[in-house]
N, C-alpha and C positions, 0 to 999 in steps of 0.2 A: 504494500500500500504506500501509494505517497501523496505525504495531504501539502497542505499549502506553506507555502515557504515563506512569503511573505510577511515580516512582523507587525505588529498592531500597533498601535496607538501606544496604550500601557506598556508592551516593551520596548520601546524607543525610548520611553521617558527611562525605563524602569535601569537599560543599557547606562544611560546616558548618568543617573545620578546614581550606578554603582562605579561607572570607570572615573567618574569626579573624586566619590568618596575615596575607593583606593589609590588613586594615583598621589591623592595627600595622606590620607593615613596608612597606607598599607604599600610601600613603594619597594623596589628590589631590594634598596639600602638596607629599608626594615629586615627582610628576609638573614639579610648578613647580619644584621645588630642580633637576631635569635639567636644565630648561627653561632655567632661568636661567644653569646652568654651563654649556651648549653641549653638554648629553649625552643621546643619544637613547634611551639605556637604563643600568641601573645594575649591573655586571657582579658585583654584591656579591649582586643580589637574586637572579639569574638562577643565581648558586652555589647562592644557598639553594633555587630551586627545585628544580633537579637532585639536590640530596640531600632535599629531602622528596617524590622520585619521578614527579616531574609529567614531569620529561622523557620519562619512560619508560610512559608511562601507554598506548601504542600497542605498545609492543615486549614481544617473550615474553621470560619469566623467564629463557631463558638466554643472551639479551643482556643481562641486568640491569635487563629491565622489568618490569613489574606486568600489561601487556596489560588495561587493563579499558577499553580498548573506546573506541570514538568518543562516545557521548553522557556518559562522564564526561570527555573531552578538552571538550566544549563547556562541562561544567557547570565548570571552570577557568578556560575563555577567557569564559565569562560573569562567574565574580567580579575579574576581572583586568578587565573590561570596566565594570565599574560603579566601580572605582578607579581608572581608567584607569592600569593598570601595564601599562610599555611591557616589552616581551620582544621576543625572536627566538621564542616559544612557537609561534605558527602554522606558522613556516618551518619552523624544525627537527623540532621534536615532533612536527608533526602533518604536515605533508605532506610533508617529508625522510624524514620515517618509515615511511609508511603507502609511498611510490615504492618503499624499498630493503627491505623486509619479507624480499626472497628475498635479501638480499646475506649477503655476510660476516659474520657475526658480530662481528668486529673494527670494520668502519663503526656499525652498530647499536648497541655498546657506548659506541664513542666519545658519539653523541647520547643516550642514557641516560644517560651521566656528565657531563654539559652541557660535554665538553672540544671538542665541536665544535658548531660556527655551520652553519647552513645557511643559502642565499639560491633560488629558484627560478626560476630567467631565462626567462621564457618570451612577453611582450610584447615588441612590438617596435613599435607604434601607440599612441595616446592611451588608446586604447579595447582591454578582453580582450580577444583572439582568438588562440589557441594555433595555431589552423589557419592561420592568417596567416602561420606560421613564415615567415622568406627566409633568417636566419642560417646561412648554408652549411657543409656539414663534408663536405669532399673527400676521397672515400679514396686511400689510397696503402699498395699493398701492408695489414699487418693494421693501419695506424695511419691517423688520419684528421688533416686539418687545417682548425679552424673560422676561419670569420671572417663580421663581420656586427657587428649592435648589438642589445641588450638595454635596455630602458627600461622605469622604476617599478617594479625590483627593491627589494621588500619586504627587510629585512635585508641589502642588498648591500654596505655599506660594512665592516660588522663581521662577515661570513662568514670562514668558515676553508677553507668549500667549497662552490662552487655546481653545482647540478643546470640544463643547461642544456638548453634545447629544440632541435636542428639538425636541419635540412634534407640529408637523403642520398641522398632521390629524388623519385618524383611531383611536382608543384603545388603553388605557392604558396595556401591555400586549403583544400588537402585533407587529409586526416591520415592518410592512406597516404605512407608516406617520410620520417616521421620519426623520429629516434631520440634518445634522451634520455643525454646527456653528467653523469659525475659526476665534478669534476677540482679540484683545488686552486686557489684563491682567488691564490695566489701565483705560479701558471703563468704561463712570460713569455706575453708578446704577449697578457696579458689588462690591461687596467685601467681601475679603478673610478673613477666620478667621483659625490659628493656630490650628490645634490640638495636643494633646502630642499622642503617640505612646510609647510601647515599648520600639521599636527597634530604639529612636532618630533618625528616619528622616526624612521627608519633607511631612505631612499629612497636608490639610486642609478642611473645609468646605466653599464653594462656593454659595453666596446668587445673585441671579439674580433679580434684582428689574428695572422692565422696561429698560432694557438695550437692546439699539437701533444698530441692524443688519440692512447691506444691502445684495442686490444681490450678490453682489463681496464677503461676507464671506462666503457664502455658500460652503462646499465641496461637490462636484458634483453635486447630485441631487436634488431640490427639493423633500421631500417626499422618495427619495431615498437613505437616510442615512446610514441606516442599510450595505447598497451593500458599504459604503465609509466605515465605520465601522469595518465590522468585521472580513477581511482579517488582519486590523489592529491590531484588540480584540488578533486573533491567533497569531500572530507576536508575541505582549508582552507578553501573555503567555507561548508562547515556549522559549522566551529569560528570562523567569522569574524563569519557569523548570531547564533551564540549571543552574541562579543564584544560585536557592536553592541546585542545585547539586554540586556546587562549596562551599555551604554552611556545605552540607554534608562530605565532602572532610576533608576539613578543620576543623574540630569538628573529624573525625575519624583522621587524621594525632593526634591532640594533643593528641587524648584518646591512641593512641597505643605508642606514645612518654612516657607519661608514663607510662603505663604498662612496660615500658621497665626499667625505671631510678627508679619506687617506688617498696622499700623494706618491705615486712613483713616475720616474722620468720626465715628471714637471706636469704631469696629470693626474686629476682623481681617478684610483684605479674602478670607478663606477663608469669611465665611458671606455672600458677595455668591453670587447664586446661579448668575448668569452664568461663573461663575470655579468654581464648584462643578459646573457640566455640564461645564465644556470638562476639566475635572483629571478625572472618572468618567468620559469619553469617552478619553482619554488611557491609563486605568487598563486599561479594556477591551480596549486597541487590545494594551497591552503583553501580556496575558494569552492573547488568541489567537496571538499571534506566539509566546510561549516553549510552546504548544503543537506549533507549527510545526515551531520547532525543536529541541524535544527529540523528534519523530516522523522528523526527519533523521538523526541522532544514533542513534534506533534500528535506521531501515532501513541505515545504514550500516555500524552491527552484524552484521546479521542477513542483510541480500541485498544489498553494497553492488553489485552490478551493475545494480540496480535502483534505486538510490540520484537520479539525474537529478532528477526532477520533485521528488521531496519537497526536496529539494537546493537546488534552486532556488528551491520556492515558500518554501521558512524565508530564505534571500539577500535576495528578491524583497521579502516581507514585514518584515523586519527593516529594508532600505535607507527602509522606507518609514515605520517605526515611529522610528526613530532621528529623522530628519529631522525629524517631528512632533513629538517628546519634545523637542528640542532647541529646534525653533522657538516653543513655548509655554513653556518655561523663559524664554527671553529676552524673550518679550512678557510674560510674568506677571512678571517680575522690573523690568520696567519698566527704568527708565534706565541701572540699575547691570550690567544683564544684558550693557549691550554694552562695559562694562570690561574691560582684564587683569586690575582687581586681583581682580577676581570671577573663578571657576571656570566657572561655566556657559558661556562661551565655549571652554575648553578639551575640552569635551562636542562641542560643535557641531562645533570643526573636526574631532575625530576620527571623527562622524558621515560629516562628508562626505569625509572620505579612504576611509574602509570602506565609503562605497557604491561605490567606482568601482574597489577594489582588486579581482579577482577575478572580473570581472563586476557592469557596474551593473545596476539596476531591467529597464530594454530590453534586456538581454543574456541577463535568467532569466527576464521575462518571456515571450520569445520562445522561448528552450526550450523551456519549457511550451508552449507555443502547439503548437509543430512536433512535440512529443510526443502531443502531443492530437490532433495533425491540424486544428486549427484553421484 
């Protein structure tokens, strides 16, 4: 399906007074003052997001959101993506959100009011695969007990609450028998261990040692996890799409700034012509990808059940786009490209963390494939 590509009214404004707000609060600099302090995000900016409404940008007015919808949740994680401003945005907002749509009101308010963290435990390999679940959750009587490991949990160190994935019946494998855990970050016999990253920001590993679920944590179903799951799985992917497209941006913006300003032989090496295909092949590449992804964005609106393939191919696209944008920043910038004191490195490694977060390239390229029957 491909619905309309065209943006509205509300997200032109909505683009236009997120790339203001971050371009003064939230600017590359910022990313390296984190970086430098040992801080994977800045819980000053993440306040300020919450009260100019982006947490809530998923949730209905009477949890205290706005609801407008998945392709302006991307068109956020896109200019957040081209500043590289780090958040818990995707976990929480967007696919803590989009999982608990039917819960309480009281969970839903919390993440509207940015007073709670979400983390999404659902790897347990190098590589996605939700279906791979082994994490076990034993029943007993109406309360359950997990235990197992979680790995390159997204937001896991600074969660208040994580949504976890456990295994209640069927095959390691299958997605019949699973069911989706939402329980306090602080519950014994759960704890978090730090990983480093890259791209300095908020990875950890998740060890479950007999930690005591009841009824009331369950999302949805019993054994029907997978159905609470993976509406949510598309969500952060499509909003992850858009980040790295925001990534892409931003890495071509500095590479054609200077081609403009760096001199060789008594010319800016921007009207070398060779340096002039590869920057308008570059340009091009970027422009069908934010097609991509803003036609994700829509079907996620509109028929998220249907959401998969376009889902993928904006993921698919995006891992591919970023990578390029990245890798001709650093050969266009020549030698300085592969310094700390330069930015364009900080581009690259977030590139390559957001290809592999959620499903790399072979992960949505194969969806696609098996959806197509390929």
């Amino acid at each position: 399906m491909v619905a309309s590509l065209i943006p509205t009214e509300d997200e032109v404004m909505l683009r236009d007074a997120a790339r203001g707000f971050l371009t003064e609060s939230s600017p590359v600099t910022a990313f390296r003052a984190n970086r430098d302090a040992d801080r994977t995000y800045d819980p000053g900016l993440w306040k300020e997001m919450a009260q100019m409404g982006w947490t809530g940008v998923l949730l209905p007015e009477e949890a205290g959101g706005s609801d407008m919808g998945h392709r302006a949740a991307g068109i956020l994680s896109e200019e957040m993506g081209e500043v590289l401003a780090a958040s818990p945005f995707i976990s929480t907002a967007v696919m803590a959100a989009t999982a608990l749509k039917g819960a309480a009101n009281d969970r839903l308010a919390a993440i509207a009011s940015g007073e709670a963290i979400y983390a999404l435990a659902v790897d347990e390999r190098p590589k996605h695969g939700p279906a791979r679940t082994a994490l076990a959750a034993e029943k007993s009587g109406n309360a359950f007990t997990l235990s197992g490991r979680k790995v390159f949990v997204a937001d896991g160190g600074a969660a208040t609450r994580v949504l976890v994935l456990a295994r209640t019946g069927g095959s390691v494998g299958e997605t019949e028998g699973l069911t989706l855990f939402d329980i306090d970050a602080s519950r014994a016999g759960l704890t978090r261990t730090g990983k480093h990253t890259v791209d300095e920001r908020d990875h950890a590993q998740l060890d479950f040692d007999n930690v005591a679920a009841t009824g009331d944590d369950v999302v949805g179903e019993v054994d029907g996890g997978w159905a609470a799951i993976a509406t949510a799985l598309n969500a952060g992917q499509a909003a992850l799409s858009a980040e790295l497209l925001g990534v892409s941006a931003g890495a071509f913006g500095m590479t054609t700034g200077y081609l403009k300003e760096r001199k060789q032989f008594g010319r800016t090496i921007g009207s070398f012509q060779a340096l002039q295909h590869r920057a308008a092949h570059l340009f091009a590449e970027i422009e069908i990808t934010a097609s991509a992804i803003a036609n994700a964005g829509r079907v996620m609106d509109e028929t998220p059940e249907d959401a998969d393939i376009a889902v993928s191919i904006a993921k698919a696209r995006a891992t591919q786009t970023a990578k390029l944008a990245v890798s001709e920043g650093v050969q266009m910038h020549g030698g300085i490209g592969m310094t700390d004191e330069f930015d364009m490195g900080f581009f690259m490694k977030r590139a390559r963390v957001g290809a592999e977060w959620l499903g790399d390239y072979g992960y949505h390229a194969n969806r696609v494939a098996r959806a197509r029957g390929f």
